[in-house]
C-alpha positions as CSV (number, residue, x, y, z in Angstrom):
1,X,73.9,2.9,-88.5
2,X,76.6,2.3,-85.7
3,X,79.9,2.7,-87.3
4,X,82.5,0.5,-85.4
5,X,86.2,1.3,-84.6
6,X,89.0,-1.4,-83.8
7,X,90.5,-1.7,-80.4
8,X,94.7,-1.8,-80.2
9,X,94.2,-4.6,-77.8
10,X,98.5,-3.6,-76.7
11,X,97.3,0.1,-75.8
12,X,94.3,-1.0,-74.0
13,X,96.6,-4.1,-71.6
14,X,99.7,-1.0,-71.3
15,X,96.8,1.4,-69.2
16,X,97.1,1.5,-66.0
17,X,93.9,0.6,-64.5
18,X,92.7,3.1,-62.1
19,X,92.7,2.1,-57.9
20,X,89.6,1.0,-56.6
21,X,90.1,3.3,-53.7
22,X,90.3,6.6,-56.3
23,X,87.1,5.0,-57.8
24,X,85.2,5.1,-54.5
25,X,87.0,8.5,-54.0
26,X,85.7,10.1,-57.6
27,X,82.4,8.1,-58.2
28,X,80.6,7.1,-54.7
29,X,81.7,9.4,-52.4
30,X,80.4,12.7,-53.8
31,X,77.4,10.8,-53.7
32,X,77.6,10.2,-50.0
33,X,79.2,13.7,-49.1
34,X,75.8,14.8,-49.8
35,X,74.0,14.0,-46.1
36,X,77.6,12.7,-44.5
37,X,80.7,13.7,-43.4
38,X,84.3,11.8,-44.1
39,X,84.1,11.1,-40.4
40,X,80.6,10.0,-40.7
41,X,81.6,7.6,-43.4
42,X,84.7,6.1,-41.7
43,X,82.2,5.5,-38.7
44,X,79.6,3.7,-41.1
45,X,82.7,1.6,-42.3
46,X,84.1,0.7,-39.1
47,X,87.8,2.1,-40.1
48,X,89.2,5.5,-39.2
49,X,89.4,8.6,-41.1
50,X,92.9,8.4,-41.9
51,X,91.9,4.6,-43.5
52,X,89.8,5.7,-45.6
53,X,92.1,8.4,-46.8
54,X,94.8,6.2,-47.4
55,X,91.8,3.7,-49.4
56,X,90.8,6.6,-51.2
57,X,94.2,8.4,-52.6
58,X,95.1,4.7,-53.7
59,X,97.8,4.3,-50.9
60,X,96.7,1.1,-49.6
61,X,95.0,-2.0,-51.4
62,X,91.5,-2.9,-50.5
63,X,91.9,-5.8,-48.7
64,X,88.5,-8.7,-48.7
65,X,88.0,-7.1,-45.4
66,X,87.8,-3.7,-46.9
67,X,85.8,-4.9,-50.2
68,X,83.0,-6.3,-47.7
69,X,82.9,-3.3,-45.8
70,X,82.6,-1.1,-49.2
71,X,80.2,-3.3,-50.7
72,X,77.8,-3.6,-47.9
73,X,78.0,0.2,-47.9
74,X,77.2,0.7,-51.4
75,X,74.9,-1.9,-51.8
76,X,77.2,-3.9,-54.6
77,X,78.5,-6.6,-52.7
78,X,82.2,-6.9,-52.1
79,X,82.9,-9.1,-55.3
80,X,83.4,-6.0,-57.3
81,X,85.9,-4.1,-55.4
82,X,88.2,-7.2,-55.0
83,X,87.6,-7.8,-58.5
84,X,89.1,-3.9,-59.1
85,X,92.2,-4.4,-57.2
86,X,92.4,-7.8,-58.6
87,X,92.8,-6.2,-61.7
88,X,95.2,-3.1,-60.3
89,X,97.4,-5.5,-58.6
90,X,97.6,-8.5,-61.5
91,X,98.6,-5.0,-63.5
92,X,101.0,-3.6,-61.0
93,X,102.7,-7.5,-60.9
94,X,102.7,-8.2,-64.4
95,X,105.0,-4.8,-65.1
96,X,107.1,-5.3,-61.9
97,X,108.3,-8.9,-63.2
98,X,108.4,-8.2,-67.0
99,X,112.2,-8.9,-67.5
100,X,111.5,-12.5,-65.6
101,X,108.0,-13.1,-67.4
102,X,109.8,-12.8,-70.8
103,X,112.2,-15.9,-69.2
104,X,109.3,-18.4,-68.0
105,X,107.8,-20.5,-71.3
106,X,104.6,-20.8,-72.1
107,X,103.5,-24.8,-72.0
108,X,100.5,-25.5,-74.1
């Protein structure tokens, strides 16, 4: 029998959700460091090494331009990696403008 366990919805929003670039970084590219280079993969993407550096320590947003690019590479399609910073972004937003949020009403 699966026992469940409830979800503090407040803890879960108040994460920070991790940069699609550091995703790429930790999850695909050890995957692709296996037969490639860095180089070799800034090539295949069409952006320089230093780009993808930047993408991948989080220092830049992926831009649509940069989503294609990643999901062509991966094979995923680019709806997921704009969908990721989406998410980092609407995050990053939503904590920047808290103290103005709390003064705009809600109209249902």
């Amino acid at each position: 029998m699966t026992q469940e366990y409830p979800v503090d919805r407040a803890k879960v929003e108040a994460r920070k959700p991790i940069h699609p670039g550091v995703i790429f970084a930790e999850d695909v590219m050890p995957e692709l460091r296996r037969d490639r280079t860095i180089g070799e993969i800034a090539i295949l993407l069409g952006i320089s090494r230093q780009t993808l550096h930047r993408v991948m320590a989080g220092e830049i947003a992926i831009s649509p331009d940069m989503a294609a690019r990643l999901g062509k590479l991966c094979g995923n399609g680019p709806g997921i990696w704009i969908r990721l910073q989406g998410r980092y972004d609407t995050w990053e937003a939503t904590r920047r403008l808290r103290k103005e949020l709390k003064k705009i009403p809600t109209l249902a």
